[in-house]
ZANU-827765 format. One record per residue (C-alpha): x, y, z. Coordinates in steps of 0.25 Angstrom, whole numbers, plus 5000, padded with zeros to 4 digits. Last residue first. Example, Ala and Ser with C-alpha at 12.3 -4.5 7.8 and 13.67 -1.06 7.14 Angstrom:
    x    y    z
 5055 4996 5029
 5049 4982 5031
//
This chain:
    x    y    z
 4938 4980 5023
 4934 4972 5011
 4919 4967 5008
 4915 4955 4999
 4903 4954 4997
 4893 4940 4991
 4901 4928 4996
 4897 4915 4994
 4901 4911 4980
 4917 4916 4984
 4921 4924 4972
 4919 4936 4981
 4930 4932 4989
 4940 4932 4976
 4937 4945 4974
 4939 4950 4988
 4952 4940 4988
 4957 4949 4974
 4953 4963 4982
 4965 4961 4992
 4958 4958 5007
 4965 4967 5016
 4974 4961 5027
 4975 4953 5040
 4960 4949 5037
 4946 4949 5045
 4938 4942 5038
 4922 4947 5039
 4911 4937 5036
 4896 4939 5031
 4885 4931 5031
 4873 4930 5022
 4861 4920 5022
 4853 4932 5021
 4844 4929 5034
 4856 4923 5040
 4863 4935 5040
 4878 4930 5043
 4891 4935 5052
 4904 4931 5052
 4919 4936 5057
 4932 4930 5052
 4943 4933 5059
 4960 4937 5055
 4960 4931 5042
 4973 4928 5034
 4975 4934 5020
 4984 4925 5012
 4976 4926 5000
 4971 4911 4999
 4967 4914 5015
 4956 4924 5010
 4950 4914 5001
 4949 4902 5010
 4943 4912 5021
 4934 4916 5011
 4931 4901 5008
 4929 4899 5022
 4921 4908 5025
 4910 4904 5015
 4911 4890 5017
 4895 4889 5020
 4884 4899 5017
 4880 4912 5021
 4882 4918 5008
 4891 4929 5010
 4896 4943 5013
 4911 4945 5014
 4920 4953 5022
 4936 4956 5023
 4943 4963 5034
 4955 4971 5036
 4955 4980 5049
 4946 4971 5057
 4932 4976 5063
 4930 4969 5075
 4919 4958 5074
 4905 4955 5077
 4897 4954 5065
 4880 4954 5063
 4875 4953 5049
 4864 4963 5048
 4871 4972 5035
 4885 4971 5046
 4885 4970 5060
 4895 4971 5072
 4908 4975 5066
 4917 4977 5079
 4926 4991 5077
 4937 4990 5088
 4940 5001 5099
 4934 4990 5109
 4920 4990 5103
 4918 4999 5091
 4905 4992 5084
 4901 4991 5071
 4890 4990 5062
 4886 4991 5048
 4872 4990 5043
 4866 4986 5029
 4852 4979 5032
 4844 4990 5038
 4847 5002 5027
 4860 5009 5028
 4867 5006 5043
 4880 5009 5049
 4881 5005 5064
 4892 5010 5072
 4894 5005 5086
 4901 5012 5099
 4905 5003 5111
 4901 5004 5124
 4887 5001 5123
 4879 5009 5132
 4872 5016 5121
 4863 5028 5121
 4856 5032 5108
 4859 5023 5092
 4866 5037 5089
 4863 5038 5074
 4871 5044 5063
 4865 5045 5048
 4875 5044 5037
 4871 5050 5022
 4878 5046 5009
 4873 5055 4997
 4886 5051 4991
 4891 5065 4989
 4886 5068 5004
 4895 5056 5009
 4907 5061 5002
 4906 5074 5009
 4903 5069 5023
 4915 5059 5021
 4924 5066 5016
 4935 5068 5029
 4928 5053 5034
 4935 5048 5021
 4930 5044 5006
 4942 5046 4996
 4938 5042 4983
 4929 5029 4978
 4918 5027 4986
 4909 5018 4993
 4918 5011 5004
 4924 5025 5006
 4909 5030 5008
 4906 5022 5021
 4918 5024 5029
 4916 5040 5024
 4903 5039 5028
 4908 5030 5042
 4918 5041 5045
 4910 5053 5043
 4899 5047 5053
 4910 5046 5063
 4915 5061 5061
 4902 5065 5063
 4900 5054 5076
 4911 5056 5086
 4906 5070 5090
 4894 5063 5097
 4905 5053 5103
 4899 5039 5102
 4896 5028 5113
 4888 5017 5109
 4878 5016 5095
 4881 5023 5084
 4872 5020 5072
 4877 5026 5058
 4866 5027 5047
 4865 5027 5032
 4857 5036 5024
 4858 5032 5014
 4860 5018 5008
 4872 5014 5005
 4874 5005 4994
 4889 4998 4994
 4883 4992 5008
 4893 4982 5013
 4905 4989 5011
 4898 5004 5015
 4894 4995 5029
 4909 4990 5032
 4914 5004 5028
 4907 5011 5036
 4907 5002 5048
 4921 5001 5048
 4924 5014 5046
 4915 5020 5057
 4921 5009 5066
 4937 5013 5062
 4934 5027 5066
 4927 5026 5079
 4935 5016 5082
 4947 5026 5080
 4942 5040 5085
 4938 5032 5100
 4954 5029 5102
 4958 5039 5096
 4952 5048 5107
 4939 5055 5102
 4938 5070 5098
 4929 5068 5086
 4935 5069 5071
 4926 5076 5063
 4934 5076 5049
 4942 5087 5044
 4952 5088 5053
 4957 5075 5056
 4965 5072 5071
 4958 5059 5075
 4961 5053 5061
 4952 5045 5054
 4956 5036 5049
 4960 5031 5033
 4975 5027 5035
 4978 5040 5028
 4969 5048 5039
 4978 5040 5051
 4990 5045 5047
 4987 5058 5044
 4981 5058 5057
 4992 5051 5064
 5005 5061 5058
 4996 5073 5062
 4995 5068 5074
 5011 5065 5075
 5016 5077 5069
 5008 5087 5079
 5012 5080 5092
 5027 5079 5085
 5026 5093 5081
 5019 5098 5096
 5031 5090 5102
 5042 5097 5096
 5036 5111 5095
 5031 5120 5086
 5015 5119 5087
 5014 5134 5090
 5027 5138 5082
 5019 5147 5071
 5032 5156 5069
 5034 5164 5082
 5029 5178 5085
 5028 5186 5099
 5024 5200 5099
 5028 5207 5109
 5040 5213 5101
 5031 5220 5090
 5036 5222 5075
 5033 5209 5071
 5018 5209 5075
 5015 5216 5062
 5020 5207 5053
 5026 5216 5042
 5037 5204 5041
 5024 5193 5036
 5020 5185 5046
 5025 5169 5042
 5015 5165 5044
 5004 5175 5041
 4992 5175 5049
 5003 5172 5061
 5004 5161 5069
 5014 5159 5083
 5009 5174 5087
 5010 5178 5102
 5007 5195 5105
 5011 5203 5116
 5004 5212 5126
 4993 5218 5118
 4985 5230 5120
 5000 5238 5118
 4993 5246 5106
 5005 5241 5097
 5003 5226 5102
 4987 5228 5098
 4991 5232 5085
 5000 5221 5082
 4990 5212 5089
 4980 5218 5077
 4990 5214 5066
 4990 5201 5070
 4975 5199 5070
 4973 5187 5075
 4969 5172 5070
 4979 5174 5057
 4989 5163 5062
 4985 5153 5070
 4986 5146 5085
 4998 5152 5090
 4992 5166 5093
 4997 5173 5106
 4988 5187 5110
 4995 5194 5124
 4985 5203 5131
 4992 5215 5136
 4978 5225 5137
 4968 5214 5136
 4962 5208 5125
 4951 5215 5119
 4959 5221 5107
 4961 5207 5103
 4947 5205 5100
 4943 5217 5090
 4958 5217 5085
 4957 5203 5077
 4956 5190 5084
 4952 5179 5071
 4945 5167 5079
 4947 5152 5074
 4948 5146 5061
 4963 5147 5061
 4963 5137 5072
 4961 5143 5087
 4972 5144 5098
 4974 5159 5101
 4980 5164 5112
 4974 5177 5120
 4982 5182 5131
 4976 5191 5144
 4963 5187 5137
 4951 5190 5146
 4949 5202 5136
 4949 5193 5124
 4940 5181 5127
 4927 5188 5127
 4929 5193 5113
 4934 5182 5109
 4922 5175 5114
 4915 5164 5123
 4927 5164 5133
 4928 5147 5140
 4938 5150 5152
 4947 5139 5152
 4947 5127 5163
 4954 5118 5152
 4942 5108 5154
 4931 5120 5157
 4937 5124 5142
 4934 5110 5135
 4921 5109 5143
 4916 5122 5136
 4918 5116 5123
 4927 5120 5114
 4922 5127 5099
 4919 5142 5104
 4933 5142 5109
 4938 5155 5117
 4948 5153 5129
 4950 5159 5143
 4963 5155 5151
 4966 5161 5165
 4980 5157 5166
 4989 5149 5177
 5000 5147 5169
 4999 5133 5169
 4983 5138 5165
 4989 5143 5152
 4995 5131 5148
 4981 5124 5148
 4974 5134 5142
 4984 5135 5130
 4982 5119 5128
 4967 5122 5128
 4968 5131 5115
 4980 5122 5110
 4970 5112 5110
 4958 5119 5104
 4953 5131 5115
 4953 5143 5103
 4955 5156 5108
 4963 5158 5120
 4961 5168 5132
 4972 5166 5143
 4971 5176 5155
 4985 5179 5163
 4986 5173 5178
 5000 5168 5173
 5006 5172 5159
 5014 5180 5167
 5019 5194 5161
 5033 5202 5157
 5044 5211 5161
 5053 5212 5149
 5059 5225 5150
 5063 5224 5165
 5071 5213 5162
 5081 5221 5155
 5091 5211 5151
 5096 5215 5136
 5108 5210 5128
 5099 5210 5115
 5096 5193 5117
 5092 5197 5130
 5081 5206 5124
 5078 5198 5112
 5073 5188 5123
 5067 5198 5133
 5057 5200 5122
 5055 5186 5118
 5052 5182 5132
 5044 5195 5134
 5037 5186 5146
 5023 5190 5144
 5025 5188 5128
 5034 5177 5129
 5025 5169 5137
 5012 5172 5128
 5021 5167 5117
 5025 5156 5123
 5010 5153 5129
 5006 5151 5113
 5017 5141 5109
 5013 5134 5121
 4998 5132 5117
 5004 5129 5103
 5013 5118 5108
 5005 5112 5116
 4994 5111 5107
 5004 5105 5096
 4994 5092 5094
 4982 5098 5097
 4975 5096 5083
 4985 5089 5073
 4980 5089 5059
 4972 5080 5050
 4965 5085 5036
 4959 5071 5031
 4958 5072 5013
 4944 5069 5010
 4943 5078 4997
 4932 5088 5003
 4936 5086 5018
 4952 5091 5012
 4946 5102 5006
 4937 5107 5017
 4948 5106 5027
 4957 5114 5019
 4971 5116 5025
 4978 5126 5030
 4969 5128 5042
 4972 5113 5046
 4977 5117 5061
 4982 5109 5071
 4996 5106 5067
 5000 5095 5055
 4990 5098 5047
 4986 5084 5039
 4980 5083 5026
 4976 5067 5021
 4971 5061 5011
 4979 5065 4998
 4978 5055 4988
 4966 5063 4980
 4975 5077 4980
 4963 5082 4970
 4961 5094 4980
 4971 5098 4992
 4978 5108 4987
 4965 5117 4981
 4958 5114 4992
 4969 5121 5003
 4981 5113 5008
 4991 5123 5015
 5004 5121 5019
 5014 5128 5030
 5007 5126 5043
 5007 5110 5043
 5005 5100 5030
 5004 5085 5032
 4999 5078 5016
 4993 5064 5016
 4991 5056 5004
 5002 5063 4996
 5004 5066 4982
 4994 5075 4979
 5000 5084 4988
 5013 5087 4978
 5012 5098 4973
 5002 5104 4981
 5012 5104 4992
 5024 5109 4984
 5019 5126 4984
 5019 5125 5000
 5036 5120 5000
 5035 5108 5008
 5041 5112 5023
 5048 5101 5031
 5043 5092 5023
 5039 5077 5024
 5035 5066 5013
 5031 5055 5020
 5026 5041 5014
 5017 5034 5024
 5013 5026 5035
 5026 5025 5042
 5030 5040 5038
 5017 5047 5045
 5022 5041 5058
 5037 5048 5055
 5030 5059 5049
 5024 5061 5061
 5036 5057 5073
 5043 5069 5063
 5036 5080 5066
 5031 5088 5054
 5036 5098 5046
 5028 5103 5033
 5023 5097 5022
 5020 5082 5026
 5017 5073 5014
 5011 5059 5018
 5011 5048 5007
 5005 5035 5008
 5010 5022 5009
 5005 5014 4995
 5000 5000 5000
//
């Protein structure tokens, strides 16, 4: 089987490519020149870009071989997520994995502005010792607003009550709970936040609040602002203002609304302000934290999964433990019930019964459409199109919760009209096959399994068995299960390797057997 091939654009750690490199052929740079990357996409079935590329619609169409688009950081602003849901193509990234770093990136440069570190720096450096000069501020019983109470959000909180802070946050997305947990003050506006911010930092995505002059004039008189999250949130040029007024203390920027900033930059010219280039998620173990997610996802996408960590899918916040059966047993019921039912009839309907997060279940209807419709179709059919690709087929999926259920174990039943239903059960982390079209089964799903449908009659087994032995393929367990009324019976192998399509066709040479299905 061809390896695939993995192009990584831009620096990444290298326990990453080092996992990426068992699976598959990696082409890694330490910068590929912007203007080769359309050159040469079409090439690769999984591309990793950081800060430096972008893959808008016009890169990214008629690039059939590509799957998968990863963004090593926590990000996807240059990328479009619309475009890559359109052609299927997984956009993965690493969400929280350089949160340390970035929430310690921010309290350096609130540090170094209280402290005039970078000050008294260039001042020792000139022969200078005037400590008088550089008399500066405690972090300590000083109020911390933040915007944005993500991961780095709630790692900044956490940091801030070490140093014994009064921390206030603005999220209309979080929960109440989430800021009772982190015992942060919950603020209902900008415009509320601002005057009990001593420092404002800000750690939103590019689609969060711009904070333009309006709101940062109502920050108190020698407020510090530090941005670390992205570049073009605030007005820069308005925090030069502010810094010439003397309303603002200082000012932290790790990101700029142009990066580099240009040399007429105007927060160059003023000492309190403190500039570094984009180093929030610059350190050792943030890019081995970063290199390794991203490495899994892309990982896991190429091998057909789901990863935890995809962007353009509804990915629920279950442990990877919970993510994985849940994943493998919408699969295995979809396909198991679109391989016996080439004719679907609409709509179809998923029972749940058991135990089932509510935010579990659209991205696990997803998953069994797109299980259903990649035994149907030709072309790329995953749970990134799946909604799209349903609506072209006129494929419709109803949900039911079957009500309150003791049972521990969570079952999925797929059902068209009353004869042709799949189900399975997730029991100890295992997909258990429990009925198929009336025809009652009891056994854990296997990775590579063959099944036939046949005349209940005699020497049927064996002549399959017979069969599947003359091309060395040994047999794991044989499970059977029969309808009486339709003197029918159907039997599942569970084989060390794929059936080739010559034993299939021979199988179906047999007299007895009527379908021959290959998973």
């Amino acid at each position: 089987m061809t390896r695939p091939r993995i192009l990584i654009t831009e620096t990444l750690g290298q326990e990453g490519i080092d996992m990426l490199r068992e699976v598959a052929d990696v082409d890694a740079y330490d910068l590929l020149p912007k203007e080769q990357l359309p050159e040469i996409l079409g090439d690769y079935d999984a591309v990793i870009i950081r800060s430096a590329h972008r893959l808008p619609r016009e890169v990214l169409m008629n690039r059939p071989r590509l799957k998968v688009v990863a963004r090593a950081g926590s990000g996807v602003d240059n990328v479009d997520l619309k475009a890559c849901t359109e052609f299927g193509i997984a956009v993965v990234n690493a969400p929280g994995a350089n949160a340390i770093a970035a929430a310690e990136q921010a309290f350096g440069h609130m540090l170094t502005i209280l402290r005039n570190i970078h000050l008294g720096d260039a001042h020792v450096r000139e022969g200078g010792w005037n400590r008088k000069k550089f008399l500066g501020g405690e972090l300590h019983d000083r109020r911390l607003g933040i915007i944005g109470f993500g991961k780095v959000g709630r790692e900044a909180a956490r940091i801030a009550h070490g140093f014994r802070m009064t921390v206030y946050a603005y999220d209309p997305f979080v929960s109440d709970e989430i800021f009772q947990a982190h015992n942060v003050t919950r603020i209902d506006s900008l415009e509320e936040l601002m005057p009990v911010s001593d420092i404002l930092t800000l750690h939103t995505p590019k689609s969060g609040p711009q904070i333009g002059m309006d709101l940062l004039s109502r920050l108190p008189k020698g407020a510090i602002v530090v941005n670390v999250a992205r570049g073009g949130m605030i007005d820069e040029a308005a925090l030069a203002e502010l810094l010439d007024m003397g309303h603002l203390l200082g000012v932290g920027l790790d990101v700029f609304s142009q990066e580099p900033p240009p040399k007429d930059f105007p927060l160059f010219r003023h000492p309190r302000a403190v500039l570094t280039p984009h180093l929030g998620g610059s350190t050792q173990e943030a890019m081995t934290g970063v290199a390794v997610m991203t490495a899994k996802g892309v990982i896991a996408a190429l091998q057909g999964q789901t990863p935890p960590n995809i962007v353009n899918v509804p990915v629920p916040p279950l442990t990877p433990d919970e993510f994985g059966i849940l994943d493998e047993g919408a699969r295995v019921v979809g396909r198991i019930f679109a391989q016996m039912n080439k004719t679907l009839t609409v709509p179809l309907v998923l029972t749940l019964k058991g135990p089932i997060a509510k935010n579990a279940i659209p991205w696990l209807k997803q998953t069994v459409i797109a299980a259903v419709l990649s035994e149907q179709l030709d072309g790329r059919v995953n749970a990134v199109n799946a909604l799209i690709k349903a609506e072209e087929q006129g494929l419709k999926l109803l949900v039911e919760e079957a009500g309150p259920n003791q049972a521990p174990a969570l079952s999925l039943r797929l059902e068209g009209h009353s004869e042709t239903t799949t189900e399975v059960v997730l029991d100890n982390h295992v997909p258990r096959l429990r009925r198929i079209n009336g025809i009652a089964m009891d056994l854990p799903w296997p990775k590579n399994a063959l099944m036939t449908v046949h005349n209940d009659a005699p020497g049927v087994v064996g002549k399959v068995g017979t069969l599947v032995g003359q091309y060395n393929i040994n047999i794991g367990n044989l499970h059977l299960g029969r309808d009486e009324k339709a003197h029918q019976a159907l039997m599942i192998l569970s084989l060390d390797q794929t059936a080739p399509e010559e034993l299939v066709r021979d199988l179906k040479q047999i007299p007895e057997i009527r379908q021959v299905f290959v998973f």
